[in-house]
C-alpha positions as YAML, in Angstrom:
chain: A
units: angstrom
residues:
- id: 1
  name: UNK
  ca: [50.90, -12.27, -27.06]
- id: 2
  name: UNK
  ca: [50.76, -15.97, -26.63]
- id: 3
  name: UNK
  ca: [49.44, -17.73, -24.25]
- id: 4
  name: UNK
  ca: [50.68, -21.29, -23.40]
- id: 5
  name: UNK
  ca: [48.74, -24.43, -20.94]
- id: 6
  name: UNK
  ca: [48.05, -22.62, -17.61]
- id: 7
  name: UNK
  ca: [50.13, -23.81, -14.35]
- id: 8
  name: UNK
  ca: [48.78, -27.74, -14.50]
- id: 9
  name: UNK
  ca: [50.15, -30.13, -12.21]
- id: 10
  name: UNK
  ca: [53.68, -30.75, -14.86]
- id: 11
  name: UNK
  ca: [54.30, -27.36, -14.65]
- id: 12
  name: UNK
  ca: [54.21, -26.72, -11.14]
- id: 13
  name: UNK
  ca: [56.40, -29.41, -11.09]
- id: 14
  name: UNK
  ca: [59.23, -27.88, -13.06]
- id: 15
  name: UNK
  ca: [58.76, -24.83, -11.39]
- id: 16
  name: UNK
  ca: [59.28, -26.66, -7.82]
- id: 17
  name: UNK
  ca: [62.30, -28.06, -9.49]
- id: 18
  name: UNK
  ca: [63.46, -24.79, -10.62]
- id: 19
  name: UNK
  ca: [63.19, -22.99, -7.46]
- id: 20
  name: UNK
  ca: [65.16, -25.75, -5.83]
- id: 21
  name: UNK
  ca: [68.28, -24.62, -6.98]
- id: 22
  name: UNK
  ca: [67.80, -21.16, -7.11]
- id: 23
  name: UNK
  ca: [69.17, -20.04, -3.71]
- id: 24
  name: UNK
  ca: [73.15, -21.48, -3.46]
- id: 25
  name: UNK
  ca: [75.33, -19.03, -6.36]
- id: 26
  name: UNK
  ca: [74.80, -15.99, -8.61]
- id: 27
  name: UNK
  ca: [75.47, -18.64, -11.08]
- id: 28
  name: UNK
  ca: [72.19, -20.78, -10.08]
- id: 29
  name: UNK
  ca: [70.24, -17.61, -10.17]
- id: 30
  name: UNK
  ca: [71.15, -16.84, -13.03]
- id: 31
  name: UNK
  ca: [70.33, -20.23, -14.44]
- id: 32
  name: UNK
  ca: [66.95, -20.22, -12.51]
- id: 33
  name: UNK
  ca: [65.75, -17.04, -14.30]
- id: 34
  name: UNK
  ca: [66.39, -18.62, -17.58]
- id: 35
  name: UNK
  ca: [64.53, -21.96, -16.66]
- id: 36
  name: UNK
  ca: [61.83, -19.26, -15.28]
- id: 37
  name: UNK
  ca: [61.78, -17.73, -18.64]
- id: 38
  name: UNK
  ca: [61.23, -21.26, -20.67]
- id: 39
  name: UNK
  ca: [58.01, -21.66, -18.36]
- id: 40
  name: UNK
  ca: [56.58, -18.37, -18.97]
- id: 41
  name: UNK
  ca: [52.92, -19.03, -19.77]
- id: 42
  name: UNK
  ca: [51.92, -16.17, -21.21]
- id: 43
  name: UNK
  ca: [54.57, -13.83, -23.50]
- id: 44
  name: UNK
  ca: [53.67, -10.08, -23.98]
- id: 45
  name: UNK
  ca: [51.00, -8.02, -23.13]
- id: 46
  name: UNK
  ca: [48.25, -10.53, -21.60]
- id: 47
  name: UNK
  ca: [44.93, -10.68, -23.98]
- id: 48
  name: UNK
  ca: [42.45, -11.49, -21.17]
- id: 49
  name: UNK
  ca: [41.85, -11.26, -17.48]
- id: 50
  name: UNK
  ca: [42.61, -15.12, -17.55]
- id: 51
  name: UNK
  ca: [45.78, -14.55, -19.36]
- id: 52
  name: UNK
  ca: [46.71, -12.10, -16.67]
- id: 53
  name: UNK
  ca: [46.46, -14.34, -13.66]
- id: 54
  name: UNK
  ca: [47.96, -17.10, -15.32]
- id: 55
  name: UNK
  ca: [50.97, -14.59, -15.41]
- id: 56
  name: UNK
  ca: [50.20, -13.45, -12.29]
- id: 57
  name: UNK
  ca: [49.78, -17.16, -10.35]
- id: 58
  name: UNK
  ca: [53.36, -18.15, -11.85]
- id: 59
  name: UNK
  ca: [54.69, -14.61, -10.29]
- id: 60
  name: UNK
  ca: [53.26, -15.57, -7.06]
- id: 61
  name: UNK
  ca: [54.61, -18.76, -6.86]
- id: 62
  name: UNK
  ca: [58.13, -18.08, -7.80]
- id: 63
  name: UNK
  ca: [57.52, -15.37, -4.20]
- id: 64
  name: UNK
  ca: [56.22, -18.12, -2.12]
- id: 65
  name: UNK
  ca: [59.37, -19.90, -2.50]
- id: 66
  name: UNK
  ca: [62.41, -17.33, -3.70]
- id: 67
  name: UNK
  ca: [61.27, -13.02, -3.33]
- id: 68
  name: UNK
  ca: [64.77, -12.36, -4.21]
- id: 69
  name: UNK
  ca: [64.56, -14.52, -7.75]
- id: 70
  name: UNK
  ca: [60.68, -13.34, -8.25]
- id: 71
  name: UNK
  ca: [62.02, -9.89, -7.87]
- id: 72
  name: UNK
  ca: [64.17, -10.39, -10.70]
- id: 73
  name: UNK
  ca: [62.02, -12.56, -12.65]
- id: 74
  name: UNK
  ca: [59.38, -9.90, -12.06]
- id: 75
  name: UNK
  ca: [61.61, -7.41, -14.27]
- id: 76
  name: UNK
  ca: [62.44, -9.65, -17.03]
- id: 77
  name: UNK
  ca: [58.73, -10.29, -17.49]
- id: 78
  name: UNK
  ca: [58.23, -6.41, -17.32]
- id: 79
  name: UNK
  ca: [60.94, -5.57, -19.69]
- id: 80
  name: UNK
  ca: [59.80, -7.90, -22.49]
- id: 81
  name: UNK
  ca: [56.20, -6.66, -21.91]
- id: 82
  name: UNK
  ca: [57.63, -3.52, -22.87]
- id: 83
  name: UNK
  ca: [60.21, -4.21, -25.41]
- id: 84
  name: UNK
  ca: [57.02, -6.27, -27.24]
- id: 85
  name: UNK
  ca: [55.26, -3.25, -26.76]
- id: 86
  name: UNK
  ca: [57.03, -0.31, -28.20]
- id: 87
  name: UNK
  ca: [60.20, -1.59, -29.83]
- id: 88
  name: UNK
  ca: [61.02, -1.90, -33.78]
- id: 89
  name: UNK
  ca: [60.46, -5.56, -35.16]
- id: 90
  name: UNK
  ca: [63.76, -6.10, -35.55]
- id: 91
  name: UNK
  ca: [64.62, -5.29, -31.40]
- id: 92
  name: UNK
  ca: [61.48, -7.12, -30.47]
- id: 93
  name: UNK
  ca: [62.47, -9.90, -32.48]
- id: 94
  name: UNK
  ca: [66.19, -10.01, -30.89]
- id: 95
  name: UNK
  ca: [64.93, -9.44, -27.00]
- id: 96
  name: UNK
  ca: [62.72, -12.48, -27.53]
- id: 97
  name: UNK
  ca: [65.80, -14.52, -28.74]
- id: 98
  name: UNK
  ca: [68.00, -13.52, -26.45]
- id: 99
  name: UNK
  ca: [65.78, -14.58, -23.97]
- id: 100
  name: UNK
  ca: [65.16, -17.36, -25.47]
- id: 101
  name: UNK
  ca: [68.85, -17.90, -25.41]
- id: 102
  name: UNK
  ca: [69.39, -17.87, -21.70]
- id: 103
  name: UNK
  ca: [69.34, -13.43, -21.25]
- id: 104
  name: UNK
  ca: [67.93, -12.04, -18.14]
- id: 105
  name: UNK
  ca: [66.29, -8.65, -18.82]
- id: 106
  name: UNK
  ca: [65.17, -6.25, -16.30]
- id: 107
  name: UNK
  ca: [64.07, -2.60, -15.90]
- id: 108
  name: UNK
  ca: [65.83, 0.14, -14.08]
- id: 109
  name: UNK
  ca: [64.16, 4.00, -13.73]
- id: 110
  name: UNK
  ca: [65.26, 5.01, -10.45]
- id: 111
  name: UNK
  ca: [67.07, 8.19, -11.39]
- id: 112
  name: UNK
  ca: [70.65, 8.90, -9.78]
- id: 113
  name: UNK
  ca: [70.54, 12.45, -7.81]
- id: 114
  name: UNK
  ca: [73.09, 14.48, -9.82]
- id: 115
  name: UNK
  ca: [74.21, 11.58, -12.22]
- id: 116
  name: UNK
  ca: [70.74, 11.67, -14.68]
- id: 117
  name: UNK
  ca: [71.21, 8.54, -17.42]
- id: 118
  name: UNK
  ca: [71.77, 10.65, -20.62]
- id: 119
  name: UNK
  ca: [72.68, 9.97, -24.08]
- id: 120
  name: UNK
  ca: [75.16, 12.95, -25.37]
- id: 121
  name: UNK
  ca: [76.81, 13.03, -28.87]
- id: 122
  name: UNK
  ca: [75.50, 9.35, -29.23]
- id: 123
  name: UNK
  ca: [77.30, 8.01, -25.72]
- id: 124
  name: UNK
  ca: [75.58, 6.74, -22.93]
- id: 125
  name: UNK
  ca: [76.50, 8.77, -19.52]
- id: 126
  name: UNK
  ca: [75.27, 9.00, -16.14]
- id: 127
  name: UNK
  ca: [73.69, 6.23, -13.78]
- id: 128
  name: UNK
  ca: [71.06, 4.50, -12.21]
- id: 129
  name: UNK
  ca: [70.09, 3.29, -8.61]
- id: 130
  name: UNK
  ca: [68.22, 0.96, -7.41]
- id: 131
  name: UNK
  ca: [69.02, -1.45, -10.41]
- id: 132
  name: UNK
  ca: [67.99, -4.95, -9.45]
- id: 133
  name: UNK
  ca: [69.93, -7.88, -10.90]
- id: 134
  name: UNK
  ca: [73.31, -5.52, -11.48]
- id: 135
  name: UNK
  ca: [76.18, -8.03, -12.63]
- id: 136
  name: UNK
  ca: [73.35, -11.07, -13.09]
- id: 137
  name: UNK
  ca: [71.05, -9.12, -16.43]
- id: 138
  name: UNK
  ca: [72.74, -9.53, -19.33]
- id: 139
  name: UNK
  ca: [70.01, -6.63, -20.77]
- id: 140
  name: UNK
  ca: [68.57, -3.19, -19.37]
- id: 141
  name: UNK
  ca: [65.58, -1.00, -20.09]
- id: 142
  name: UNK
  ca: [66.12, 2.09, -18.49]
- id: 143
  name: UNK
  ca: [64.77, 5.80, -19.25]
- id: 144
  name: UNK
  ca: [67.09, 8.18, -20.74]
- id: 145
  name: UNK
  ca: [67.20, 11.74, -21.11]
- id: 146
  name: UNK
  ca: [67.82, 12.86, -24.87]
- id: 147
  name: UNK
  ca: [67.23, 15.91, -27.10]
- id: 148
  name: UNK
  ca: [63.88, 14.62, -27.39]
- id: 149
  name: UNK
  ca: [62.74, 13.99, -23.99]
- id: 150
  name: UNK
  ca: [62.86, 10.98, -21.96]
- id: 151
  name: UNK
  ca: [63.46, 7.38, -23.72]
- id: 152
  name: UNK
  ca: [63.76, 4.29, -22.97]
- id: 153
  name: UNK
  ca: [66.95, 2.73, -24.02]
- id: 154
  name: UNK
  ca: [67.79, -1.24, -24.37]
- id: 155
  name: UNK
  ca: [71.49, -1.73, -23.06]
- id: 156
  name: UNK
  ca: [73.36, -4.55, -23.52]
- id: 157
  name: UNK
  ca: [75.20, -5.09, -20.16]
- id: 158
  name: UNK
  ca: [77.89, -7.28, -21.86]
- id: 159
  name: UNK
  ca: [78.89, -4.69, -24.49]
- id: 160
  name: UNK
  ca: [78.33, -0.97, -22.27]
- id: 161
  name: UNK
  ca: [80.77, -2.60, -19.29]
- id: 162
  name: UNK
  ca: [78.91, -0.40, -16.56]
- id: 163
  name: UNK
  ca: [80.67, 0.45, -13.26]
- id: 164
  name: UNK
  ca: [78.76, -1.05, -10.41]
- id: 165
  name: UNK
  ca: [78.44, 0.00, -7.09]
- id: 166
  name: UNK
  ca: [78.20, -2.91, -4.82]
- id: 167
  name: UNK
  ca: [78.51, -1.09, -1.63]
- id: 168
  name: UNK
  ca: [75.43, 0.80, -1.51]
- id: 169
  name: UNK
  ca: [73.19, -2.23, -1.02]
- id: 170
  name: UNK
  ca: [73.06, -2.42, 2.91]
- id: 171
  name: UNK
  ca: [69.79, -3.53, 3.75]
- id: 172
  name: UNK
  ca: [67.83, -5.49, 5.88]
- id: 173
  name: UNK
  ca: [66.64, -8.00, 3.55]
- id: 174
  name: UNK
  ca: [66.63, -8.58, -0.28]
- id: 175
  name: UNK
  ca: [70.45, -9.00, -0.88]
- id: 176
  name: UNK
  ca: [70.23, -11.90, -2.92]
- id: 177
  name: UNK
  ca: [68.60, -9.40, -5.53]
- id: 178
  name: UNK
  ca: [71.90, -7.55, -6.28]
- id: 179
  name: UNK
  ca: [70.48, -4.08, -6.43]
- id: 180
  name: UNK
  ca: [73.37, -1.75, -7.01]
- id: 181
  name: UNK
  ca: [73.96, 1.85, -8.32]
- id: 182
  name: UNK
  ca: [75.45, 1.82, -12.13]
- id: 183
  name: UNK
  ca: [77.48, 4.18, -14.01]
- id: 184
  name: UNK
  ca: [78.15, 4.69, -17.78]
- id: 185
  name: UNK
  ca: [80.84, 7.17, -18.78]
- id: 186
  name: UNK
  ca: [80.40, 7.10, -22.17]
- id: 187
  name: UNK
  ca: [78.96, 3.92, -23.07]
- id: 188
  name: UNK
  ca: [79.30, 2.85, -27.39]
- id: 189
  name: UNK
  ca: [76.41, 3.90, -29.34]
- id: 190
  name: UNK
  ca: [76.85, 0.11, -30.50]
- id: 191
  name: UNK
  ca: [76.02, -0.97, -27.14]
- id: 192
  name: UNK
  ca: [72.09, 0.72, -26.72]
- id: 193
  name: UNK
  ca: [69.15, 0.94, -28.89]
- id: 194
  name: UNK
  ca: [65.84, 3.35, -29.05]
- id: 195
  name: UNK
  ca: [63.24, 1.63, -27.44]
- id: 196
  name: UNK
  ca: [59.55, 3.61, -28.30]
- id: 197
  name: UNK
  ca: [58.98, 7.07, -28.42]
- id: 198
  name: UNK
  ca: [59.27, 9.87, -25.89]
- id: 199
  name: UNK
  ca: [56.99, 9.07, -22.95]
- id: 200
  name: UNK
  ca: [56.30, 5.56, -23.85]
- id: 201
  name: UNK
  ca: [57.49, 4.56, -20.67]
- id: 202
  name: UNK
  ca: [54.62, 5.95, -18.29]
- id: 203
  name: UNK
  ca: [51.75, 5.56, -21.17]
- id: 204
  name: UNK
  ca: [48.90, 3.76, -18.93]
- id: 205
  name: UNK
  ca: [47.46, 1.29, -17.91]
- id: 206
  name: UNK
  ca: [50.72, -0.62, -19.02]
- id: 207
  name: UNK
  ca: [52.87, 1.90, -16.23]
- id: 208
  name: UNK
  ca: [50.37, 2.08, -13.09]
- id: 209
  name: UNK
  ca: [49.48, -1.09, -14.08]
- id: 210
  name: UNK
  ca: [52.55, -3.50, -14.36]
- id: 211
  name: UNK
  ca: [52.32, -2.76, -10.71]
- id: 212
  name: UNK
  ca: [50.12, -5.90, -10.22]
- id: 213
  name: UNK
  ca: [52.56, -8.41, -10.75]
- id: 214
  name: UNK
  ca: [55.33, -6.82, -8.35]
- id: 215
  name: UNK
  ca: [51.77, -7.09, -5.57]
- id: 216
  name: UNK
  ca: [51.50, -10.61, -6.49]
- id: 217
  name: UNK
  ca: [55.37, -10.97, -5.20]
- id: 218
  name: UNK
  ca: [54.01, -9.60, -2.40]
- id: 219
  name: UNK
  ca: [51.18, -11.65, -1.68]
- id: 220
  name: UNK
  ca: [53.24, -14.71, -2.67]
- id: 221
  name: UNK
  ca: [55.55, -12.96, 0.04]
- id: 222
  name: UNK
  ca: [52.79, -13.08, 2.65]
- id: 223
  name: UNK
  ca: [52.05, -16.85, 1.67]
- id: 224
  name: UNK
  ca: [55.98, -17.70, 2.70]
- id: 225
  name: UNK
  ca: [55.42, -15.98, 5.98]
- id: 226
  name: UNK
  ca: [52.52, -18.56, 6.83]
- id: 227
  name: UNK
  ca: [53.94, -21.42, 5.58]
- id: 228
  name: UNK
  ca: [56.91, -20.89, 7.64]
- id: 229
  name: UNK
  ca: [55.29, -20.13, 11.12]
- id: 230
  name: UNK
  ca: [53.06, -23.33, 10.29]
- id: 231
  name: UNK
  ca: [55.81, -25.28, 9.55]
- id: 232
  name: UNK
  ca: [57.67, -24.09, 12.66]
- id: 233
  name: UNK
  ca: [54.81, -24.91, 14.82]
- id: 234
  name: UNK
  ca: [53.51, -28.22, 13.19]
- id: 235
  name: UNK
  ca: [57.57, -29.35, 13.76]
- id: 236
  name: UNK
  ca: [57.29, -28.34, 17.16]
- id: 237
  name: UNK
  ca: [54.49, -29.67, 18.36]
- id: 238
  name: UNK
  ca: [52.89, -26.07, 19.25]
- id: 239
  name: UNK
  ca: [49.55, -26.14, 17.09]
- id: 240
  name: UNK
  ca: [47.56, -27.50, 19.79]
- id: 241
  name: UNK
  ca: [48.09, -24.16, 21.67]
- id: 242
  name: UNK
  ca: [45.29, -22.40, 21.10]
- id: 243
  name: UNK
  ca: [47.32, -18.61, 20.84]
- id: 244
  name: UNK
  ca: [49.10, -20.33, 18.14]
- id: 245
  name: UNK
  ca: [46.05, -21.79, 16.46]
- id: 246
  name: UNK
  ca: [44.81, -18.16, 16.29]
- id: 247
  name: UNK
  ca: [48.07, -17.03, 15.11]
- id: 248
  name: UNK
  ca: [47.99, -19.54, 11.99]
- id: 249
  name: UNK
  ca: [44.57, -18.56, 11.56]
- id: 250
  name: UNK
  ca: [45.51, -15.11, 11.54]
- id: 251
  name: UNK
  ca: [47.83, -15.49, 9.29]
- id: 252
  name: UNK
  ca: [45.99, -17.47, 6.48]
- id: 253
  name: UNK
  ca: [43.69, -14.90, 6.48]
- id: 254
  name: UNK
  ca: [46.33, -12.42, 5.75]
- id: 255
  name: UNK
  ca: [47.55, -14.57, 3.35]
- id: 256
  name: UNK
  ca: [43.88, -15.55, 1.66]
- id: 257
  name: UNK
  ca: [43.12, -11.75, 1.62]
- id: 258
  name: UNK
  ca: [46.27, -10.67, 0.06]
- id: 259
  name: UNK
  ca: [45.68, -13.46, -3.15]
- id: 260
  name: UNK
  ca: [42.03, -12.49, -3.32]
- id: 261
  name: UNK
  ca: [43.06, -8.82, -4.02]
- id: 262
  name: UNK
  ca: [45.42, -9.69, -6.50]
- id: 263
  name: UNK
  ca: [43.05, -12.00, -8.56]
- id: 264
  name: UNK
  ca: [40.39, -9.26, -8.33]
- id: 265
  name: UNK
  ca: [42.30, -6.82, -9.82]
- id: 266
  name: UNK
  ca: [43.64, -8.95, -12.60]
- id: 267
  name: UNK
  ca: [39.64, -9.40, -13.20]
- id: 268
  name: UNK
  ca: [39.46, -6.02, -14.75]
- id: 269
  name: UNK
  ca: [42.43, -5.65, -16.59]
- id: 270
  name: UNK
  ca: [41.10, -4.25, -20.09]
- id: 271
  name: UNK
  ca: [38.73, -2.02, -18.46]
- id: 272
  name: UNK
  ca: [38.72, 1.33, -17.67]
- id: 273
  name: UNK
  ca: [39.07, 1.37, -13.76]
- id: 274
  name: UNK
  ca: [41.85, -1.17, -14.41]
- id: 275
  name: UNK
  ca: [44.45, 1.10, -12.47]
- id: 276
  name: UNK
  ca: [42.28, 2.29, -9.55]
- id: 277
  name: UNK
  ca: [41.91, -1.68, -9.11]
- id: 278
  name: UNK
  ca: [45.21, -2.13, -8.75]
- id: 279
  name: UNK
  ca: [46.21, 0.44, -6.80]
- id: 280
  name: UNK
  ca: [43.34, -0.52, -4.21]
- id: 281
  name: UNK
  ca: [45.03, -4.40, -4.78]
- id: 282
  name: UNK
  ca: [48.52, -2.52, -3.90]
- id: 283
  name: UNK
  ca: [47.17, -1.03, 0.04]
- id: 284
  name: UNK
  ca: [45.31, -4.09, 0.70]
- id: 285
  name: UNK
  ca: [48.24, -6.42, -0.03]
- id: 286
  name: UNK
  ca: [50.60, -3.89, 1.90]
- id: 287
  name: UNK
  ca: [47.96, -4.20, 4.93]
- id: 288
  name: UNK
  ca: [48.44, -7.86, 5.07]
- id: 289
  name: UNK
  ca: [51.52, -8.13, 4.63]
- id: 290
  name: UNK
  ca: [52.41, -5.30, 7.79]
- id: 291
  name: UNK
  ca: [50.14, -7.85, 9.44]
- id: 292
  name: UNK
  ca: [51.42, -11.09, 8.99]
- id: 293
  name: UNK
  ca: [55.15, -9.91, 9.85]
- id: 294
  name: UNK
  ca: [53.84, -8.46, 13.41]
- id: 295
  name: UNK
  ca: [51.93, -12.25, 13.75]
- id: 296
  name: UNK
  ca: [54.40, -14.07, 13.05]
- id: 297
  name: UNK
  ca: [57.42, -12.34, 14.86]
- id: 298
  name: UNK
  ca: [55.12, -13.54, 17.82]
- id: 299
  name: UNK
  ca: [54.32, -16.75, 16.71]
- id: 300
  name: UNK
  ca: [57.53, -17.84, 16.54]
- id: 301
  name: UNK
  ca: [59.70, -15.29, 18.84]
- id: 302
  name: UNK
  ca: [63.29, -14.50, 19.16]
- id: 303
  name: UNK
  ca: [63.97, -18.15, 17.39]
- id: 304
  name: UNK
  ca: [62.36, -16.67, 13.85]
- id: 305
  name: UNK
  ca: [65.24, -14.12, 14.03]
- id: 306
  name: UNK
  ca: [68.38, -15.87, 13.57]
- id: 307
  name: UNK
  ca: [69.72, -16.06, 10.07]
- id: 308
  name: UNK
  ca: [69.52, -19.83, 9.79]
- id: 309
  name: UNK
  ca: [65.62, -19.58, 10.65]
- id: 310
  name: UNK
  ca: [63.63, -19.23, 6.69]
- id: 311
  name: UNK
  ca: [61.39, -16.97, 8.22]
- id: 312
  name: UNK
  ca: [64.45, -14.80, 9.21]
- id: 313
  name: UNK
  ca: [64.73, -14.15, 5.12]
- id: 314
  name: UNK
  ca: [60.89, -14.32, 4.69]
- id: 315
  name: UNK
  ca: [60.59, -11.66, 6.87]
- id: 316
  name: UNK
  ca: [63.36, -9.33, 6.05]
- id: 317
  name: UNK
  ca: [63.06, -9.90, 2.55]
- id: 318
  name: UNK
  ca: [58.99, -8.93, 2.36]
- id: 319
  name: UNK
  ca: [59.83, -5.61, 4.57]
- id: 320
  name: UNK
  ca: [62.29, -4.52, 2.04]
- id: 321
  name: UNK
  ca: [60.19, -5.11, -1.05]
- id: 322
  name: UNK
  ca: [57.08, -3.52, 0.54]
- id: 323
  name: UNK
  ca: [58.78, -0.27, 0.35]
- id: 324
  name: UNK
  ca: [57.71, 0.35, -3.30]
- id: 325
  name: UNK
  ca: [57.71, 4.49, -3.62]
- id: 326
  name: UNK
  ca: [54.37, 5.96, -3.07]
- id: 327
  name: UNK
  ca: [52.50, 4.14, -0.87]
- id: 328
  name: UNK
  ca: [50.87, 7.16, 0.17]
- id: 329
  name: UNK
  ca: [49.68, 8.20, -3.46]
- id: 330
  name: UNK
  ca: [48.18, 4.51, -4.09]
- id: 331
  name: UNK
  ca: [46.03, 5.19, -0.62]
- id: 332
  name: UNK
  ca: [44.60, 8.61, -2.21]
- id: 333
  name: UNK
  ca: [43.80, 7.40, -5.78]
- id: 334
  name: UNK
  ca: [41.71, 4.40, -4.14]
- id: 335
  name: UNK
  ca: [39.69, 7.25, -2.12]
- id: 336
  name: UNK
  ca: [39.38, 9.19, -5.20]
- id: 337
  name: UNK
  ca: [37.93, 6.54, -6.82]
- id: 338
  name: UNK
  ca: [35.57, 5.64, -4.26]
- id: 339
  name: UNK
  ca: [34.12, 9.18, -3.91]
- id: 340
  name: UNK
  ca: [33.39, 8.96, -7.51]
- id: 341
  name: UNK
  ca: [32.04, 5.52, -7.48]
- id: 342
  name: UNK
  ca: [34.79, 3.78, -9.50]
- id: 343
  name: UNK
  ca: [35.38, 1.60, -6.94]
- id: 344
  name: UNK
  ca: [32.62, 0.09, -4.98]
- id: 345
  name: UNK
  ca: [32.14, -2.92, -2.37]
- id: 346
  name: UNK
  ca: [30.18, -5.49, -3.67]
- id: 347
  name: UNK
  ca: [30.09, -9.30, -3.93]
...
């Protein structure tokens, strides 16, 4: 792990700059996650708590402006983390210059129903779903079923030539984050390498706990919602109302609550309720969020719902990526751990 100047004033410059550009082609994506990946603060496995939000503020940031791109940007952090992690030298040491290089990695785990990712005699077959950044990655980390359980397996897009299902993706929101089901049939063995052991994948804190930073899109989500129904109102002269000064007001709280969970659970990473943190971090972000879409859908009215309105996107885009899987699971480990005192109020 490294850990580079934290998110000073020339930074957050050349971040502004790279979000700029990051909404017109595939192309400029593309381009904008490998600027992203130049500006990375931190590289592997964060050593401290500070290390961790410095990660975590640049994650947040890239929402506030572009969920789509932090999205993807999200699992090219999460797939080096890993790769770092578990992989041989000689695989770490090529991820990190292919990255280097201008490669967007990502992670996909979301298991195809009947069509399970599998290697057999040495070929890659099978698919996944759900796989954010299909046609834009240039790498993959997905888990594999093999003779020896369940691996994770570092594909190189370019060289396994994956069928990709572009038609599935019909959602409200999140287009711009190309998630598409993916097929090998018989991929080269040239074209994958072992990443870890069996199991490596869901060894903890690293696989509750990489949740964080997909929260912090979130709450950088939640952050876009207010600053476009303030920016809507300030350009139309409405803040004087006093509704709509209790609708901003309701919605920087939303938006102050949701960042304050995030940087207290990034407080205890490297200690042992680390996980319980975040999932508590995960239903109090998901709270604010619910609440700032419902506030400002009546701040702003029928006018926030046409496409060429941002908070159109802001909106749709933050309902999609709320539906991580589990919510309901996250809501029973945090009451768990506060009937056995592992999580406690205090301040």
């Amino acid at each position: 792990m490294t850990l580079a100047a934290p998110l000073n004033a020339p930074l957050t410059t050349a971040l502004d700059a790279v979000l700029a550009q990051s909404r017109s082609t595939s192309g400029a994506m593309q381009a904008a996650l490998a600027a992203l990946h130049s500006l990375l603060p931190v590289r592997g496995d964060p050593a401290t708590p500070a290390a961790m939000l410095t990660l975590l503020q640049m994650v947040y940031r890239v929402a506030r402006r572009d969920l789509p791109l932090a999205r993807l940007f999200e699992g090219h952090v999460d797939a080096l983390q890993i790769i770092a992690r578990y992989a041989d030298a000689e695989t770490a040491r090529d991820a990190a210059a292919t990255a280097a290089q201008g490669g967007a990695f990502g992670v996909w785990n979301a298991a195809l129903p009947e069509e399970r990712l599998r290697v057999t005699d040495g070929r890659l077959f099978g698919g996944k779903s759900y796989a954010s950044g299909a046609g834009l990655l240039s790498h993959a980390l997905a888990g594999t079923d093999t003779a020896e359980g369940n691996r994770l397996v570092l594909i190189d897009l370019k060289a396994s030539d994956p069928s990709i299902d572009r038609d599935w993706w019909k959602v409200v929101g999140m287009q711009r984050s190309q998630t598409h089901v993916v097929r090998w049939n018989g991929a080269d063995p040239a074209s994958f390498r072992f990443v870890g052991e069996p199991g490596d994948y869901a060894r903890e804190p690293f696989f509750s706990g990489g949740a964080l930073r997909f929260v912090a899109c979130h709450a950088g989500g939640v952050a876009a919602v207010f600053d476009h129904v303030r920016d809507h109102l300030v350009a139309t002269g409405r803040t004087g109302d006093p509704h709509q000064a209790g609708r901003v007001a309701d919605l920087y709280l939303a938006a102050a609550a949701a960042a304050a969970a995030v940087r207290g659970a990034a407080a205890t990473w490297g200690t042992i309720p680390y996980v319980d943190h975040v999932a508590a971090a995960r239903v109090a972000v998901t709270a604010c969020a619910e609440r700032a879409i419902a506030t400002a859908q009546q701040a702003i009215g029928l006018g926030g719902m046409f496409v060429a309105h941002p908070l159109s996107a802001a909106l749709t885009d933050l309902m999609v990526y709320l539906r991580q899987p589990m919510p309901d699971a996250q809501r029973m480990r945090v009451g768990a751990a506060a009937a056995d005192g592992v999580l406690v109020p205090d301040l």
